[in-house]
C-alpha positions in Angstrom: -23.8 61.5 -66.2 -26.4 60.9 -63.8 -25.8 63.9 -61.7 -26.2 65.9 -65.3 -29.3 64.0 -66.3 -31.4 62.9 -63.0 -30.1 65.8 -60.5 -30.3 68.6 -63.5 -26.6 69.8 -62.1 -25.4 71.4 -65.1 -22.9 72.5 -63.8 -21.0 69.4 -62.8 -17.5 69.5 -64.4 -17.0 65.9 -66.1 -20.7 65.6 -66.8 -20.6 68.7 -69.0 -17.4 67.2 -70.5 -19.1 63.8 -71.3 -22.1 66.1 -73.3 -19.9 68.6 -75.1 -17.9 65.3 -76.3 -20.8 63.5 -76.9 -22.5 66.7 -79.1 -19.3 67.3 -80.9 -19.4 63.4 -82.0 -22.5 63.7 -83.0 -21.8 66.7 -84.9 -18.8 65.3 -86.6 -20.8 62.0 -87.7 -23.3 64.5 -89.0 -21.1 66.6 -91.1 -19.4 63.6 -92.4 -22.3 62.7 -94.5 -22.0 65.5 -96.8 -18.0 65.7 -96.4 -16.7 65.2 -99.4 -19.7 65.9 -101.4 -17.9 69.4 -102.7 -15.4 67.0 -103.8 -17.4 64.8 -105.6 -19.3 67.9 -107.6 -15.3 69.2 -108.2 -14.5 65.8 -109.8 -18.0 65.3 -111.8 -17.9 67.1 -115.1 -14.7 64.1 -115.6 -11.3 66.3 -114.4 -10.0 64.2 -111.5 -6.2 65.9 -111.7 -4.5 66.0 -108.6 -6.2 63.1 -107.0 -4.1 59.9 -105.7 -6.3 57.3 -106.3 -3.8 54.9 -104.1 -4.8 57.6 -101.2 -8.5 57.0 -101.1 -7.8 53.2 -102.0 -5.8 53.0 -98.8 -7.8 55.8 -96.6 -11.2 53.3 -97.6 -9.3 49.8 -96.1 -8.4 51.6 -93.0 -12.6 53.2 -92.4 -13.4 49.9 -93.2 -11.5 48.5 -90.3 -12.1 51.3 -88.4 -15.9 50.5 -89.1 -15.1 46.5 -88.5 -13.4 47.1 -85.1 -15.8 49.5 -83.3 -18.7 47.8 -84.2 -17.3 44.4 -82.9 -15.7 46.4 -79.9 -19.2 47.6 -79.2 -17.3 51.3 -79.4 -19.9 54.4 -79.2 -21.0 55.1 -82.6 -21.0 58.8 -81.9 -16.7 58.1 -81.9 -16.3 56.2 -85.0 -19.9 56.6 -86.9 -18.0 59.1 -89.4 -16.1 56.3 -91.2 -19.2 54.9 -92.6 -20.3 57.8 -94.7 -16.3 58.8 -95.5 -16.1 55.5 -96.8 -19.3 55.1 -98.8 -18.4 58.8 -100.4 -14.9 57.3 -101.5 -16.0 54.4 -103.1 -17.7 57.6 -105.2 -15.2 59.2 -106.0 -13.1 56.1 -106.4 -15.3 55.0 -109.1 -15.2 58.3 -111.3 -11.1 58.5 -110.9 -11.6 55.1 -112.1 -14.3 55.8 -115.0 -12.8 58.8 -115.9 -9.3 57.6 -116.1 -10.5 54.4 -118.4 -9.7 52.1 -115.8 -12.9 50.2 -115.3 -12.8 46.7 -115.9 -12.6 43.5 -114.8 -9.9 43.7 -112.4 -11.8 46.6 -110.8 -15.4 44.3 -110.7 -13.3 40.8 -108.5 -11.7 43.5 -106.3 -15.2 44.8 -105.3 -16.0 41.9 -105.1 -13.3 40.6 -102.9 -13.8 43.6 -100.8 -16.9 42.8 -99.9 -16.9 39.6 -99.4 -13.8 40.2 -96.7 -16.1 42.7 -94.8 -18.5 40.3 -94.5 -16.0 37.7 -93.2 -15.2 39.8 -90.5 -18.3 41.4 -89.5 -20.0 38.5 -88.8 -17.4 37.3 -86.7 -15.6 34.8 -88.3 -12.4 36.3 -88.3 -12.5 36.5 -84.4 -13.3 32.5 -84.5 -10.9 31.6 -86.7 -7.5 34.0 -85.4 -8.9 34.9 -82.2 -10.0 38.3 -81.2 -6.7 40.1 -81.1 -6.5 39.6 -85.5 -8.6 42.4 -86.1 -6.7 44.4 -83.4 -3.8 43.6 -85.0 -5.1 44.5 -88.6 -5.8 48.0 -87.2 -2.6 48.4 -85.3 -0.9 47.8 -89.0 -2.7 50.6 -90.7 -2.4 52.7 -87.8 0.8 53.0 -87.9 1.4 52.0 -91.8 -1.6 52.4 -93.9 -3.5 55.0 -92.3 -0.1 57.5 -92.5 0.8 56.0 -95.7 -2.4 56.9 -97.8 -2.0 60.7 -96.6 1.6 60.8 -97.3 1.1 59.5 -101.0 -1.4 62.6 -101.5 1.0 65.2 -99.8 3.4 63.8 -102.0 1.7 63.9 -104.9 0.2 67.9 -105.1 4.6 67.8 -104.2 5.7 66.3 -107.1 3.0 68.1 -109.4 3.7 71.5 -107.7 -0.2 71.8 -107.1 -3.4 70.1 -106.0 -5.6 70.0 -109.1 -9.3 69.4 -108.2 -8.7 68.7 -104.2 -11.4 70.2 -102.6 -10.5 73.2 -100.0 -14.0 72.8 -98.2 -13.5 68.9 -98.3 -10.4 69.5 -96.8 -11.1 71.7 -94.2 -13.8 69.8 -93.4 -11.6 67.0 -92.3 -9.0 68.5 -90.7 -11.4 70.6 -88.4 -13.0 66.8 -88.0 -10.0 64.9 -86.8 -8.9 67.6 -84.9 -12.8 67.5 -82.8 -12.6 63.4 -83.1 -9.2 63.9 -81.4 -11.0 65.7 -78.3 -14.2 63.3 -78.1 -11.6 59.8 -78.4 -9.8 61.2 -75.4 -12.6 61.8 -73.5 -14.5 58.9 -74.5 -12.3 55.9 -75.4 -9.2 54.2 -73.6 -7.8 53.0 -76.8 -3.7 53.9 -77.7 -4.6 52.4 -81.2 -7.4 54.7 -81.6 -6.0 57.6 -80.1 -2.6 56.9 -82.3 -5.0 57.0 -85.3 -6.5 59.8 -84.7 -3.6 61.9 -84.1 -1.9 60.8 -87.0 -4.4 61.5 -88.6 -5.5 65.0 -87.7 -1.5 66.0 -88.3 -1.5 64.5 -91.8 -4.8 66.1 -92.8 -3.8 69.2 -91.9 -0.7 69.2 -93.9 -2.6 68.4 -96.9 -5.1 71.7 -96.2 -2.1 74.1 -95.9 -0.7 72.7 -99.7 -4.6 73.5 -101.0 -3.7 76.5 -99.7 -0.2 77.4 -100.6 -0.5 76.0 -104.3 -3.8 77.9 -104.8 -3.3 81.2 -103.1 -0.2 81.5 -102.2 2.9 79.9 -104.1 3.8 82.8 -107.0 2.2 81.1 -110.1 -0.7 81.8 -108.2 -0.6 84.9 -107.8 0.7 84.7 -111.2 -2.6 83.4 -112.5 -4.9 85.8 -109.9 -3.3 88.8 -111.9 -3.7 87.7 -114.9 -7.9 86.6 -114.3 
């Protein structure tokens, strides 16, 4: 990085690697902020059909430990910054499946409540003094290779089950599967982590999978095509 930055070789191999990473992060943390926006405005006038609300309940646990574990790891924002805005636009959308489906309540109010409460526990450290560092580690490994997978799966299986995708967004989607696959690049250049790495991967293969059904069920399965002839 020096040879990029105080000799102006920019030309140097791994120094232009480090930049295009380190643009592409930025890039992805940017875009994230307005990520799932289109799905929000798809899901506001109160039709919420096709969402898994056990996806983005699951999907917001593992950015918050994603968000919990960088930070204390002292990980480059530019490689994790993205979870902070997915998760605050989830708890959206997570309150208007709720409001919308009549399921606001008391039960909904302690679990905020709980939530945050347990965020704070662990972002100010106490988890690491009480468990030892390796319990937040070991929280992530879970949903790495549980959660993370799990919360994906439930929403591939759903649009499955229902033979469609409702109101999924298609440029929500696409947004995060072109995301993962970019965050996939910049953690490989930028972080020595299997756990991350793992998560990422996972990740960008799942997300993916749920962009091609948006696809299939809305442009290409026969009712369709069915429906384009008919509008």
């Amino acid at each position: 990085a020096s040879r990029f930055l105080d000799e102006l070789d920019f030309f140097d191999v791994e120094c232009l690697k480090i930049a295009a990473s380190k643009g592409a992060g930025i890039a992805i943390v940017a875009g994230s902020a307005i990520m799932k926006v289109p799905q929000i405005i798809n899901i506001w006038p109160g039709d919420t059909t096709g969402l898994s609300f056990p996806n983005y309940f699951i999907e917001s646990l593992t950015f918050t430990t994603q968000i919990c574990y960088n930070f204390l790891n002292g990980n480059p924002v530019s490689t994790w910054g993205e979870n902070v805005f997915l998760l605050l636009q989830n708890l959206v959308i997570m309150f208007l499946v709720l409001k919308y489906r009549g399921q606001l309540g008391i039960a909904s109010a302690l679990a905020t409540c709980i939530y945050g409460a347990s965020v704070w526990f662990i972002i100010s450290g106490n988890l690491d003094a009480m468990a030892g560092p390796q319990a937040l580690q070991g929280l992530l490994t879970v949903q790495t290779i549980i959660f993370a997978p799990l919360s994906r799966m439930l929403q591939i299986y759903k649009s499955y089950s229902e033979s469609g995708t409702g109101q999924l967004s298609l440029p929500t989607q696409f947004l995060a599967a072109a995301g993962s696959a970019v965050r996939m690049l910049t953690i490989f250049q930028e972080v020595d982590d299997v756990i991350l790495t793992v998560a990422v991967v996972v990740a960008c293969l799942l997300n993916w999978v749920v962009l091609l059904q948006i696809v299939y069920y809305n442009y290409l399965s026969e009712p369709s095509k069915k429906k384009g002839k008919t509008d």
